[in-house]
N, C-alpha and C positions, 0 to 999 in steps of 0.2 A: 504494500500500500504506500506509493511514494504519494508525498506531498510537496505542496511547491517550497522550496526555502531558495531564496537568492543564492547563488552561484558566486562564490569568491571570485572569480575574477571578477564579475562587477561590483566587488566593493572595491575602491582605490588604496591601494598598497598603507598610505599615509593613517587609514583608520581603521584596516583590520584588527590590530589589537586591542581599541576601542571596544570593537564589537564582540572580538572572541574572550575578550573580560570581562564583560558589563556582567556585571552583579556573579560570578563566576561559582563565589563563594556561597552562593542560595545555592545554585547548581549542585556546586559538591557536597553540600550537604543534606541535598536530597537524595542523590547519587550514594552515598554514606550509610545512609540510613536504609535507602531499598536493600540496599546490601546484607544488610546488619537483621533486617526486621521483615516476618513475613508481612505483616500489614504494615502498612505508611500512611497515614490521614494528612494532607495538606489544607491545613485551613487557616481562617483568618478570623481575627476576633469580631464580632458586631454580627456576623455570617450566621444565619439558624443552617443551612445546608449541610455545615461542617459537624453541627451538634449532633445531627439528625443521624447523620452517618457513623459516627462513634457510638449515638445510642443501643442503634443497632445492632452495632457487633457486640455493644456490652451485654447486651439482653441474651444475646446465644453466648457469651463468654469467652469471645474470641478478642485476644489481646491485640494491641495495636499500639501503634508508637503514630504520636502525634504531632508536627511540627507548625504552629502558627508565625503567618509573616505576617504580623502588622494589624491595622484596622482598614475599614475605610476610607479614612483618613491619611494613614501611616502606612510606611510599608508595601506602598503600590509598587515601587521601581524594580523590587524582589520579586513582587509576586507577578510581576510583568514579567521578566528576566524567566523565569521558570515557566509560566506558561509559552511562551517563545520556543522554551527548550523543547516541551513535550507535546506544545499543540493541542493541549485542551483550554478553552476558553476559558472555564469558569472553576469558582472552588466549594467545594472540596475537589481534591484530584486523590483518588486513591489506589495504590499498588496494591498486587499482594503475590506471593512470592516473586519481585522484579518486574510485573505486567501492568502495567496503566489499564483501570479495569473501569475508568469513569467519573462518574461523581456520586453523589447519595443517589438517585434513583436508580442508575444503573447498578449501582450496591445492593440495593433493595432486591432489584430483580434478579441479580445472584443468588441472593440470597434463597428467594421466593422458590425460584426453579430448582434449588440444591447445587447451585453450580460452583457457589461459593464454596462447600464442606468439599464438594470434590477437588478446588484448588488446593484447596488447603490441606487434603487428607494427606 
């Protein structure tokens, strides 16, 4: 499933490092953590989507490792910077064993169908 992302050569030499740094360290520690944790919740504070999604898995008792970037208000340029990376719009974004698997409905619906126990099993 390619998607479009600009082509280094039409970034100008002058500000590729610009680009391939920008917020790097959200990156890696998202990068980090899918590593580290079968589930990964990305979310942000103010967000009911992100609650909704950890409730979830808490009510089946499936553990999860949480990372919030910011509010609202706070903490856009991270969570810009990461969604860039991975190509989902909106948050929560959640992993689970290293798969970008959506956001809370689509969790849900893991859930719903048993698809989720089967990642996880």
């Amino acid at each position: 499933m390619p998607r479009a992302v600009l082509d280094e050569q039409r970034i100008h030499p002058a500000i590729r490092s610009v680009v391939a740094g920008h917020h790097a360290d959200a990156i890696a520690e998202v990068e980090a953590a899918v590593a580290a944790h079968p589930v990964v919740v990305l979310g942000m504070a103010g967000n009911p989507w992100p609650k909704k999604a950890r409730a979830a898995l808490d009510r089946l008792g499936i553990a999860h490792h949480d990372i919030n970037h910011g509010s609202y208000v706070s903490g856009w340029r991270r969570r810009n910077a990461v969604k860039m990376w991975c190509g989902w719009p909106t948050f929560p974004i959640i992993f689970v064993r290293g798969q970008m698997v959506g956001g809370a409905q689509d969790l849900q619906r893991l859930i719903d169908s048993g698809e989720l126990k089967r990642l996880l099993g």
